[in-house]
C-alpha positions in Angstrom: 179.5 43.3 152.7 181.0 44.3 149.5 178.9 41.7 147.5 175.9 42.5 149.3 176.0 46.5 147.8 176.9 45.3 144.7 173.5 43.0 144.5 171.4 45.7 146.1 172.4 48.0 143.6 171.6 45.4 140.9 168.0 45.1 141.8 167.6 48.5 142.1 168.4 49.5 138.7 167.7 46.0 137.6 164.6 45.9 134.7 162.5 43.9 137.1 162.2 47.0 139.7 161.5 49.7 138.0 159.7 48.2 134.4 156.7 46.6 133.1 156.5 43.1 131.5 154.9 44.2 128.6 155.7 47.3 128.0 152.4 49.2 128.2 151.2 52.0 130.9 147.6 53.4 131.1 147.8 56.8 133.7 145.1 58.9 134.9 146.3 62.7 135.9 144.8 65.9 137.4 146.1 68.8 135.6 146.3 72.7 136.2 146.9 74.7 133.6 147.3 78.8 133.3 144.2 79.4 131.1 140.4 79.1 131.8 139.3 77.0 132.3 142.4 75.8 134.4 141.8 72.4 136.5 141.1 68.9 134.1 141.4 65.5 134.2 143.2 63.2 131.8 144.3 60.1 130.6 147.6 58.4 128.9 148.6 55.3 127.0 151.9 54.8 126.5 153.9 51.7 125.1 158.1 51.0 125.4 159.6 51.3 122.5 163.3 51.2 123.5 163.5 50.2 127.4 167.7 49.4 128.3 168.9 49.0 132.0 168.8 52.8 132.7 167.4 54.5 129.2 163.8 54.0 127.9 162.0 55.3 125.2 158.7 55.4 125.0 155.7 56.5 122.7 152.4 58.3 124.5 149.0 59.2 123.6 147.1 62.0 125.6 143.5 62.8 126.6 142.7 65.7 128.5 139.2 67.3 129.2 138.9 70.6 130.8 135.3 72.6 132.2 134.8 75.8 134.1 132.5 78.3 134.6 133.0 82.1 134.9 131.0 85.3 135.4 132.2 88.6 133.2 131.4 91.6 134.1 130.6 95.0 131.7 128.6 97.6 132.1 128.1 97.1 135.5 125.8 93.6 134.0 127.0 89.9 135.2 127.2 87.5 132.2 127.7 83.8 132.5 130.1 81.9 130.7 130.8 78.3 130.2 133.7 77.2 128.7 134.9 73.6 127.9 138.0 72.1 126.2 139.8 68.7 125.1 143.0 68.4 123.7 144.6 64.9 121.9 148.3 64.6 121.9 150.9 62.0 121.2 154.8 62.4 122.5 158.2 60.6 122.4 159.8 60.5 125.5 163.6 59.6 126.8 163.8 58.7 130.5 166.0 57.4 132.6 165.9 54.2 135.1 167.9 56.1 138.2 166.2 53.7 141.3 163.9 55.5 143.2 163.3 58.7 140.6 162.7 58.3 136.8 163.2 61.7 134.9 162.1 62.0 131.7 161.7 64.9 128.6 160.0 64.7 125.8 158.2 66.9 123.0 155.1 66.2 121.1 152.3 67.5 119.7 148.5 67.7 119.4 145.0 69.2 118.8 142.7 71.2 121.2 139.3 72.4 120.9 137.6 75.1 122.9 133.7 75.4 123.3 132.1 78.5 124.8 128.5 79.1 125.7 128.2 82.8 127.5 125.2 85.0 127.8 127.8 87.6 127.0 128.7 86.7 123.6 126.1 86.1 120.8 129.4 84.2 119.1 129.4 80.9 120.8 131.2 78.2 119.0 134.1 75.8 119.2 138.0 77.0 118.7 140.3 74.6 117.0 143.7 74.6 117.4 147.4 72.8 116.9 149.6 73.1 119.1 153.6 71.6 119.8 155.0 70.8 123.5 157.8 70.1 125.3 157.9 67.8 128.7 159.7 67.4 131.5 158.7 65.2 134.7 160.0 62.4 137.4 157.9 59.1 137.9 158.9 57.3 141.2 158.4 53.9 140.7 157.9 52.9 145.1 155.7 49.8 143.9 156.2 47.8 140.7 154.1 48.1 138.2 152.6 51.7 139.8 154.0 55.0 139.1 153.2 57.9 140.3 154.5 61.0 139.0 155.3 65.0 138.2 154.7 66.6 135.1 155.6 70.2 134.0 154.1 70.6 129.9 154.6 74.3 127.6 152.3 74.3 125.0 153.1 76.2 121.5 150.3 76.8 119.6 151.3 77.0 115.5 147.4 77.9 114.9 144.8 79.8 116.8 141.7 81.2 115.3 141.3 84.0 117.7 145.1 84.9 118.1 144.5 85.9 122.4 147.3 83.3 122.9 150.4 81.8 121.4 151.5 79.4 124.4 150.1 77.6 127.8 151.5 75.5 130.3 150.1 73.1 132.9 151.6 70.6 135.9 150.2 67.2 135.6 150.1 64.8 138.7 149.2 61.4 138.7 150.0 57.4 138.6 150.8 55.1 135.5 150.1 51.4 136.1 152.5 49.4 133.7 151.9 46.0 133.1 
């Protein structure tokens, strides 16, 4: 009995279980974030750069496209509004091999740009800014090779034209296949 725990717990934090063979992930997420427009889509490359028994480090890219419309009210008039957005990021995450759960943290950071078309606003145009973030989420790796996970991201922004914001958030869920 004693040998038999001590083999299960082998596999289970063993490299086989829980990692890829080559190293490299591409995930697809749904994200909701606390600015308008606040429900996207996105996608993730990331590659192992360190991967021990229970540490890895890995590098990401990021690729998220947001859309939504709104209506805007003033002077008792109703304006459309259309507003569309994409950031590009790339992160360095830590995370840790712990069996059925895989936290992880990270910071990164990236680009974003904001188009608006509104009937409201003669000023339509595009936004541009930087931004820094930090990350912290749990992938649960049930099948090899497919993850699904959590992800919690604050935004920083170091430069925004318009100065209406200085930091975002968002919760990402999706699945990472590794291979």
């Amino acid at each position: 009995m004693k040998y038999a725990l001590i083999i299960c717990l082998i596999l289970i934090s063993s490299p086989l279980s829980s990692q890829s063979i080559f190293g490299v992930g591409v995930g697809a997420t749904y994200e909701i974030r606390d600015q308008d427009p606040t429900n996207g889509f996105g996608i993730r490359l990331e590659k192992n750069a360190l991967n021990l028994i229970l540490v890895n480090l890995r590098t990401r890219a990021n690729f998220s496209m947001f859309s939504g419309d709104s209506r805007i009210t003033a002077a008792g008039i109703d304006y459309d509004n259309n507003v569309e957005g994409w950031d590009l990021s790339g992160a360095l995450t830590v995370g840790f091999n712990l069996g059925l759960f895989g936290p992880y943290a990270g910071l990164g950071a990236g680009v974003e740009q904001v188009n608006t078309e509104s009937s409201f606003i003669t000023d339509d145009g595009k936004e541009f800014s930087t931004f820094t973030y930090g990350i912290l989420g749990v992938e649960m790796p049930l099948i090899p090779f497919v993850k699904p996970f959590l992800e919690y991201r604050y935004n920083a922004f170091l430069e925004d034209p318009k100065n209406y914001r200085q930091s975002s958030s968002r919760f990402m869920i999706g699945v990472t296949v590794r291979i």
